[in-house]
N, C-alpha and C positions, 0 to 999 in steps of 0.2 A: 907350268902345271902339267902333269903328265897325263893318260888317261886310267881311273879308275871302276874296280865293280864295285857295284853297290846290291841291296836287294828289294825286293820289294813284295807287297801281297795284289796286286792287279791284276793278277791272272785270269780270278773267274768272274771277274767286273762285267756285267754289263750291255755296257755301251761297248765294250772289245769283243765278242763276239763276233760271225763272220754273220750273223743275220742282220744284227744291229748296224755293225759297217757298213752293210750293204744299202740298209736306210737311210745312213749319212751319207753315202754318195748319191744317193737318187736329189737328198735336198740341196746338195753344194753347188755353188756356180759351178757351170761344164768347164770352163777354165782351169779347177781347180781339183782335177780329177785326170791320171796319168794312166796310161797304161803301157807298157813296154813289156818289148820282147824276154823269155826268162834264160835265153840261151846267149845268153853277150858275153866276150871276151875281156879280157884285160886290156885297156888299151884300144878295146873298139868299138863301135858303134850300137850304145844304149839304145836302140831302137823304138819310135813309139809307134804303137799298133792302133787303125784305125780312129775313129773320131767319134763312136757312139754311145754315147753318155747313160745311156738308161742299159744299154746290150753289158755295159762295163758294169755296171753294180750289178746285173743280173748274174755275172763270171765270178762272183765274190764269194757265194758259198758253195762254188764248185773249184775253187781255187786249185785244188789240189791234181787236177788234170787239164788243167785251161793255159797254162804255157805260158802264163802272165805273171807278171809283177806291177801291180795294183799302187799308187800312192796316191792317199785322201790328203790334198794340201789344206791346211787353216782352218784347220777341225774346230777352233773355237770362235769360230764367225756362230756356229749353234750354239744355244745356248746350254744344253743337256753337256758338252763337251768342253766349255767354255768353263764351268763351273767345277767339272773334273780336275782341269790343269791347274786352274786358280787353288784349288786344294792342296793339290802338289805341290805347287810351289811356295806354298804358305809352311808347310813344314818344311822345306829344302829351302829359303829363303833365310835362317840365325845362320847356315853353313852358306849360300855362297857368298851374300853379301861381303863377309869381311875378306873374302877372296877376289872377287869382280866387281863390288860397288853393288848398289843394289838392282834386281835385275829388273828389266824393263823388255817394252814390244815381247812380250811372250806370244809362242805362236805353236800350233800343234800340227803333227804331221803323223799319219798311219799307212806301217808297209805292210801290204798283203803278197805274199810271196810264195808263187809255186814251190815246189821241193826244185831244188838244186840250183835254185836260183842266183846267176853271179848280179853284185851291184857292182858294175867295174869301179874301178880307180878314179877316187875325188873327193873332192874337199869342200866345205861349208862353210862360209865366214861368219860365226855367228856359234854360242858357245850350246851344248846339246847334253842331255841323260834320256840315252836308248832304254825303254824298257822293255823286256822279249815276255810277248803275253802267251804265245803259241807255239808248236814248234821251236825248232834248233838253230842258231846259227854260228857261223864265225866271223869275226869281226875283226878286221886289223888295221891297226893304225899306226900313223909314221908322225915325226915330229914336220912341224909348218916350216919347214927350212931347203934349203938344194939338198940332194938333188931330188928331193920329192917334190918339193914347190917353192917355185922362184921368185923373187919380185915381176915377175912382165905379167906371171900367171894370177899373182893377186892383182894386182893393176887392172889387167883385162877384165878376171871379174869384177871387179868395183863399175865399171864402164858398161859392161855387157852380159854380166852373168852368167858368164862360162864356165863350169866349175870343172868340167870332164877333164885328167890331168893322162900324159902320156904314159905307158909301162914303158920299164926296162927289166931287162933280164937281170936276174938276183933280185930283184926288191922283195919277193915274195919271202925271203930270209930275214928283211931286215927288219920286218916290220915286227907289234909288238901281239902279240895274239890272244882273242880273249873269245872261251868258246861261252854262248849265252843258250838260256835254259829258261824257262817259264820259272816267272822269279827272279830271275837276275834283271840288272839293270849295267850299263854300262855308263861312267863320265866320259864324254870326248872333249878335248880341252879344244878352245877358241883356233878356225881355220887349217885343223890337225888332218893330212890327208889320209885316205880309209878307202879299203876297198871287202865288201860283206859275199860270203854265201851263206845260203839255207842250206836246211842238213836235207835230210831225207822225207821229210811231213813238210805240210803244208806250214807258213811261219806268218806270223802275226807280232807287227812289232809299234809300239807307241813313242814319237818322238818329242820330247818335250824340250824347246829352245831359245834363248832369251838370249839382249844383248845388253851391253852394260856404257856407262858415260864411254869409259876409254874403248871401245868395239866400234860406238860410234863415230868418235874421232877420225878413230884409223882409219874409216872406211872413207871418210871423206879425204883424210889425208895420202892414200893410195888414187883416188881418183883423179888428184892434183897434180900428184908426184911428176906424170911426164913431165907438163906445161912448167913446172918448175926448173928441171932438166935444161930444156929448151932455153928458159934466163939464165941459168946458169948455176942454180941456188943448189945446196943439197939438197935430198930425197932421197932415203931412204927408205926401211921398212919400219914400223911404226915397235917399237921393242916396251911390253910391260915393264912396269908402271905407268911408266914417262908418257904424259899426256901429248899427243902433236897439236897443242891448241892452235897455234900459230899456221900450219898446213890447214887446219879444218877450216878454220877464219877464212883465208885464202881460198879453199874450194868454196864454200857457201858465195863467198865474194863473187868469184867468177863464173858460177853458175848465174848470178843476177844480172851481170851485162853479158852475156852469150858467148863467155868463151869456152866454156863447158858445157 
């Protein structure tokens, strides 16, 4: 599946406003509140600024000169946000089902984003519909394969949760380009790498992401994959439809006597 725009009406919602945001970050665990640099590279260090959790949502509706890029993880631990997503996905839910199985672990994420803000290069295992509720951005996306992303580099995430992926020179041609508008909405398809700027205004973006039977799978069967290696077994990369039951089985296994 490739990635597609969609549209939507959430714009003047709200709970998406920068005042409102700014209350959902005062209630979330501090854990779950980001803040980084808005002047990052391709390829280099996404920076994170600071550790003050209440100083952070107070930079929320001043966004637009604060040099930040702001991320509210697990927006639907609230309940006000919690009930938002579930609505979404209740009418996107006849269209993905017969695409990804039914979706499940839904989870919400909101980017607050200075103007000109780079989100360097990386990837998300786990399948996504960007809505842009604010400001502009662009958004580019490459197919889950070399040389954007390799087997070692899902692996590692499965393991450790590294998603930050290297640049190389040219990719910024190859990828697939989708510029987003309050109202738009984008599909990113499952582990697909991506790298976003903001336009010139401050950007406000809701991400709604869910996984499905085979997502989970895989993920267990990427974690496995080395120690497979190791006996000698195949391991590859886990290719739609085709369930890796057999790999999943086998990681759950070896997570419960310690070899995992």
């Amino acid at each position: 599946m490739s990635s597609a725009m969609l549209r939507h009406d959430l714009a003047p919602h709200p709970l998406l406003s920068l005042p409102a945001l700014a209350d959902a970050a005062r209630e979330l665990p501090p854990q779950h509140i980001e803040r980084r640099i808005a002047g990052a590279a391709n390829g280099g260090d996404f920076a994170m600024i600071g550790a003050d959790d209440s100083a952070t949502a107070d930079i929320i509706p001043s966004i637009e000169t604060s040099g930040s890029w702001i991320m509210l993880r697990f927006v639907e631990q609230l309940p006000r946000y919690r009930d938002l997503l579930h609505g979404l996905m209740a009418e996107l839910a006849p269209t993905i089902a017969p695409l990804t199985g039914p979706p499940q672990s839904l989870k919400g994420f909101v980017f607050i984003s200075a103007p000109d803000t780079l989100t360097p290069f990386h990837f998300d295992a786990e399948y996504n519909i960007l809505f842009q509720i604010a400001g502009d951005k662009d958004f580019v996306t490459y197919p889950p394969e070399p040389p954007f992303l390799s087997r070692d580099q899902r692996e590692a995430y499965h393991r450790a949760g590294e998603n930050m992926l290297p640049w190389q020179e040219g990719f910024d041609t190859r990828g697939a380009a989708h510029h987003l508008t309050p109202g738009d909405a984008l599909y990113v398809p499952y582990a697909a790498p991506h790298w976003v700027r903001a336009g010139s205004s401050p950007s406000v973006s809701l991400s709604m992401t869910w996984q499905c039977d085979w997502s989970a799978a895989a993920a267990d069967a990427l974690v496995v994959n080395p120690l497979l290696r190791r006996l000698g077994l195949p391991a590859g990369i886990p290719e739609w439809p085709q369930q890796p039951r057999w790999r999943a089985l086998g990681c759950r296994a070896a997570r419960r006597v310690g070899l995992l």
